[in-house]
GUVO-11835 format. One line per 8 residues: for each residue x, y, z of C-alpha. Coordinates in steps of 0.05 Angstrom, whole numbers, plus 5000, padded with zeros to 4 digits. Example, Ala and Ser with C-alpha at 12.3 -4.5 7.8 and 13.67 -1.06 7.14 Angstrom:
2
5246/4910/5156 | 5273/4979/5143 $
***
This chain:
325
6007/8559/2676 | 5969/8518/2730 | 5899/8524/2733 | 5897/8562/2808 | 5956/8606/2795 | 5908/8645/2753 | 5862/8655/2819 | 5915/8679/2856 $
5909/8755/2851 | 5825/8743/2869 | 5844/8694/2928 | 5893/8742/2949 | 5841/8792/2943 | 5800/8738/2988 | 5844/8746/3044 | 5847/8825/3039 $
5778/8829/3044 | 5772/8796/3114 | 5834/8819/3143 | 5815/8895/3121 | 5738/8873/3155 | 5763/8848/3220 | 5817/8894/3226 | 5758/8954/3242 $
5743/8914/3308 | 5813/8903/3336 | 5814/8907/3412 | 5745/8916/3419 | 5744/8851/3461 | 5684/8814/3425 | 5706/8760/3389 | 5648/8735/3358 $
5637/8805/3319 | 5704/8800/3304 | 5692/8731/3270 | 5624/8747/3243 | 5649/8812/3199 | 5712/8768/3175 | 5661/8708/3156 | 5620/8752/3116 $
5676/8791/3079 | 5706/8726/3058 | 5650/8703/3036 | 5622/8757/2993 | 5692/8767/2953 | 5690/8685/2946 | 5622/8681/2910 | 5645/8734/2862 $
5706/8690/2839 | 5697/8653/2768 | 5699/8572/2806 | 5653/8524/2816 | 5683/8521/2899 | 5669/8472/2948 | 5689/8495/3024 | 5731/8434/3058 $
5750/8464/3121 | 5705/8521/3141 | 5666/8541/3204 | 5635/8477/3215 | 5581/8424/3200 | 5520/8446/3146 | 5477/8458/3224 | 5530/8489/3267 $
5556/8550/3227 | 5513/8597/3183 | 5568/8620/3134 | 5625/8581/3106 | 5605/8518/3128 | 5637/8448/3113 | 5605/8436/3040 | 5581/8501/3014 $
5581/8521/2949 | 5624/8581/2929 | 5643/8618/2878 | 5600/8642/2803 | 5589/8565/2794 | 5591/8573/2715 | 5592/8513/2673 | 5662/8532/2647 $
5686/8554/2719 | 5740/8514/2746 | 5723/8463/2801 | 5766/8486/2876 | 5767/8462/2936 | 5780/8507/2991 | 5796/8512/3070 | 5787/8576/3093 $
5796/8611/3161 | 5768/8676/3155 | 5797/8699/3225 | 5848/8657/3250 | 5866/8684/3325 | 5795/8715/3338 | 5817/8725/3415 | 5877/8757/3378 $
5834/8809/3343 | 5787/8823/3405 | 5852/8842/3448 | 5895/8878/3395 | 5945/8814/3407 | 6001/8787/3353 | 5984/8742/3293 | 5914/8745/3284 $
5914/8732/3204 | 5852/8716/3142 | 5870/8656/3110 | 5850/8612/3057 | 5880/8551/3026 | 5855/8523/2953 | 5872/8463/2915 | 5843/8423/2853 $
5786/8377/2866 | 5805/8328/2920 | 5867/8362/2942 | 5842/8385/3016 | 5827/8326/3076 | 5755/8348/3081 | 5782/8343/3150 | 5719/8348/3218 $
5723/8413/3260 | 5754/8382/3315 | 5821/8379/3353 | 5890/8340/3317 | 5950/8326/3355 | 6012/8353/3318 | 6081/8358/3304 | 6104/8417/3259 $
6177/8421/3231 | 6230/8454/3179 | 6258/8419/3126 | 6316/8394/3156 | 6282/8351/3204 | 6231/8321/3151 | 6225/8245/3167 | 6272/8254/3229 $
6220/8262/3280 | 6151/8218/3295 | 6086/8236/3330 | 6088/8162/3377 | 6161/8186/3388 | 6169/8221/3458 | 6182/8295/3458 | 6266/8292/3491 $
6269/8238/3420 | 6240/8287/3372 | 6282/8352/3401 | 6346/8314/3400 | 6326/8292/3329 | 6309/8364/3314 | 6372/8396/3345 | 6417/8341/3308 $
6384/8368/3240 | 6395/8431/3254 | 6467/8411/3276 | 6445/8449/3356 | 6439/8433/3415 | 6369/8421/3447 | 6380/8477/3485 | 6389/8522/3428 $
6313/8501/3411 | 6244/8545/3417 | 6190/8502/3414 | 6115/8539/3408 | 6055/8502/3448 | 5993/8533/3456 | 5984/8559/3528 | 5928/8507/3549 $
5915/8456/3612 | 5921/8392/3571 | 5989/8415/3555 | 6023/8412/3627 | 6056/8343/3615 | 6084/8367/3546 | 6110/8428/3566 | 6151/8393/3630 $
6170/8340/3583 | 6205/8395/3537 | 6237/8438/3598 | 6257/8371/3627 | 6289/8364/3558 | 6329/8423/3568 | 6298/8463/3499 | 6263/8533/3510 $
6188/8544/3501 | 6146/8602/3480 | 6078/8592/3505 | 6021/8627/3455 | 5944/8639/3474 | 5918/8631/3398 | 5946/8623/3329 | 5979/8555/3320 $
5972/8565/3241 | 6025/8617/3239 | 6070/8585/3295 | 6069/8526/3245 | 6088/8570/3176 | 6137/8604/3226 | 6177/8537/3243 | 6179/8514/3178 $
6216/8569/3163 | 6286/8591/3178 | 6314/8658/3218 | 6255/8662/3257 | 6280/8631/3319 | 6225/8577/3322 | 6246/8506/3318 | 6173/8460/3325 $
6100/8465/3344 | 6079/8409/3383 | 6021/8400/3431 | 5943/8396/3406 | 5903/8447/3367 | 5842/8442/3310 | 5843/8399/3260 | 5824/8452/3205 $
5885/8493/3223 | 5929/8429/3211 | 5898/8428/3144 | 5913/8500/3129 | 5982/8492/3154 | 5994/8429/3117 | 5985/8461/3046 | 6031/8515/3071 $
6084/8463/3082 | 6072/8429/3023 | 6101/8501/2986 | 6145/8509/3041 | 6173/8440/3038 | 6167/8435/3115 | 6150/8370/3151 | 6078/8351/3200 $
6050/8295/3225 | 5983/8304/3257 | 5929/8249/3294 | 5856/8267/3301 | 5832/8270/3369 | 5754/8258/3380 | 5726/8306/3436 | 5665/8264/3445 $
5679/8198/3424 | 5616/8170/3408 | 5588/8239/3370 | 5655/8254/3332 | 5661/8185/3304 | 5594/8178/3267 | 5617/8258/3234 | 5685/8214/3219 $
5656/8167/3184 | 5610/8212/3138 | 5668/8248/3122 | 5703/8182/3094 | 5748/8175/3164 | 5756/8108/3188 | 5818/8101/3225 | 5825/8149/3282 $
5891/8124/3302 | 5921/8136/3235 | 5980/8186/3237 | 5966/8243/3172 | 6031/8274/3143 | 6032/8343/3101 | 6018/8305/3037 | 5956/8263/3066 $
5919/8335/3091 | 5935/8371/3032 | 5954/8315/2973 | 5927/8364/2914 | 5979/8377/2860 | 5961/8451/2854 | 5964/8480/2910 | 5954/8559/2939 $
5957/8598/3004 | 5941/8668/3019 | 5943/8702/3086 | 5939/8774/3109 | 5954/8805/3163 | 5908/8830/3214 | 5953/8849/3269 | 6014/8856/3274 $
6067/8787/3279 | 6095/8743/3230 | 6058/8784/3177 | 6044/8867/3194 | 5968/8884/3204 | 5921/8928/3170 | 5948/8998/3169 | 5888/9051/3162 $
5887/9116/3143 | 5860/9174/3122 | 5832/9146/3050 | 5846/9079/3053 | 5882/9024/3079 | 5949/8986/3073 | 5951/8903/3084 | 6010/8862/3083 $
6001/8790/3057 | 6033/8724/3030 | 6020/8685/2975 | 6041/8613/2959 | 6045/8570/2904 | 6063/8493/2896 | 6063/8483/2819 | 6097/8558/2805 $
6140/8547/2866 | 6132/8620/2883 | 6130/8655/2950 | 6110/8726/2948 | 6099/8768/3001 | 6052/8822/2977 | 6052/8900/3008 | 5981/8930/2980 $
5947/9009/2990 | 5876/9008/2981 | 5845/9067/2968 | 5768/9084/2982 | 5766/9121/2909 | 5759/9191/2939 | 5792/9238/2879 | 5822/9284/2944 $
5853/9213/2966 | 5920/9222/2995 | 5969/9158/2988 | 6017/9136/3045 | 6077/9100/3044 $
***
């Protein structure tokens, strides 16, 4: 058995925690509350697991984020504890949870020392694809070459294509070079990570994710690939050029033009991702009730090459409780 599938019921357990957290302040339009509970859910269930962790991909810089920040220590820490690395995103979509939208999710990603791109908080240009476009399309590659390459794996028609791009202003030129294309585009305000999980898989009517988002999300979504045997290529892109190099090169990053793949974010050969719901989309949201409270989550693992999709009750230990279904 690999080392982290025997973590995988606590980080599971991870990802309850801070979808079950957040989930109490759905639609109550502040963000950073939303966030804040999530953060601190995460990261009290995290400290109780037996690993000597090391956040990769957290809420920022040591001096920018007071919880889960890039380089702190999680976890027991016991001499016999097993060494993890570990991107987290306690809230991913917290505009998502504010406004009660789709596909807000708690996620975490884990891997054996080294096995995580300890990877800035800034943004990455990406391309996100299934299987059977894996080595067909190319980030330098212009988007009408990559959806014909995408339709022809998919034996379609560009047409026949959905392509997700988050609904921003340094988009406009990709998303008129995609209708000029011909393929169809659903615009989304927040949650690239589970547009990317969502085109690497099939039946779920979405083809690619192109466009820019944040570099920590490509991480995450890059160790889901790697147990979904999709396909990404992703470029860091420096929001101030001068500032975010010097962070580059403390984190080991040299090259800035240098084009990442699934396996250079996440090259670990363990691998595991966990994500819960928080609202409803690709995975249902928290469902409370009267003693308790129901998540829906998924579970992944590279070595065990298991996908589980996990439908918990949690009850608040009242002996009146009352169990739904």
């Amino acid at each position: 058995m690999a080392v982290l599938d025997q973590l995988s019921r606590e980080f599971l357990g991870v990802a309850e925690a801070a979808a079950i957290a957040c989930a109490r302040t759905m639609g109550q339009g502040d963000r950073r509350d939303s966030d804040r509970v999530a953060v601190e859910a995460m990261r009290k269930s995290m400290d109780a697991l037996p690993m000597r962790g090391t956040v990769v991909i957290g809420e920022g810089e040591r001096d920018e984020a007071p919880m889960l920040y890039i380089g702190e220590p999680v976890g027991r820490g016991g001499a016999d504890d097993v060494e993890v690395d570990i991107a987290v995103d306690p809230l991913e979509g917290t505009n998502l949870c504010a406004t009660g939208a789709p596909n807000a999710i708690a996620v975490l990603a884990a891997s054996n020392k080294g096995g995580l791109l300890h990877a800035p908080d800034c943004y990455m240009e990406k391309i996100i694809v299934g299987p059977s476009a894996k080595g067909r399309v190319h980030l330098d590659a212009s988007p009408k070459e990559n959806l014909e390459a995408i339709a022809k794996s998919l034996g379609r028609k560009v047409k026949d294509l959905v392509i997700i791009v988050l609904d921003r202003p340094r988009h406009e030129k990709l998303i008129e070079d995609i209708r000029t294309a011909g393929a169809r585009i659903k615009l989304i305000g927040d949650g690239d990570l589970s547009a990317g999980i969502s085109a690497a898989v099939r039946r779920t009517n979405v083809h690619a994710v192109m466009g820019i988002g944040g570099a920590p999300e490509g991480v995450l979504a890059a160790a889901a690939l790697r147990c979904l045997n999709g396909h990404m290529q992703g470029r860091l892109v420096p929001a101030r050029d001068d500032q975010d190099e010097e962070r580059f090169r403390k984190m080991g990053i040299t090259d800035l033009k240098r084009i990442y793949t699934e396996r250079d974010l996440a090259p670990g050969p363990d691998l595991l991702f966990a994500a819960t719901g928080v609202t409803d989309g690709f995975l249902t949201g928290v469902r409370f009730f009267g003693h308790g409270c129901r998540t829906y989550s998924l579970i992944m693992h590279s070595t065990e090459n298991r996908i589980r999709f996990v439908d918990t009750v949690h009850l608040d230990g009242d002996s009146s409780a009352v169990v739904e279904f």
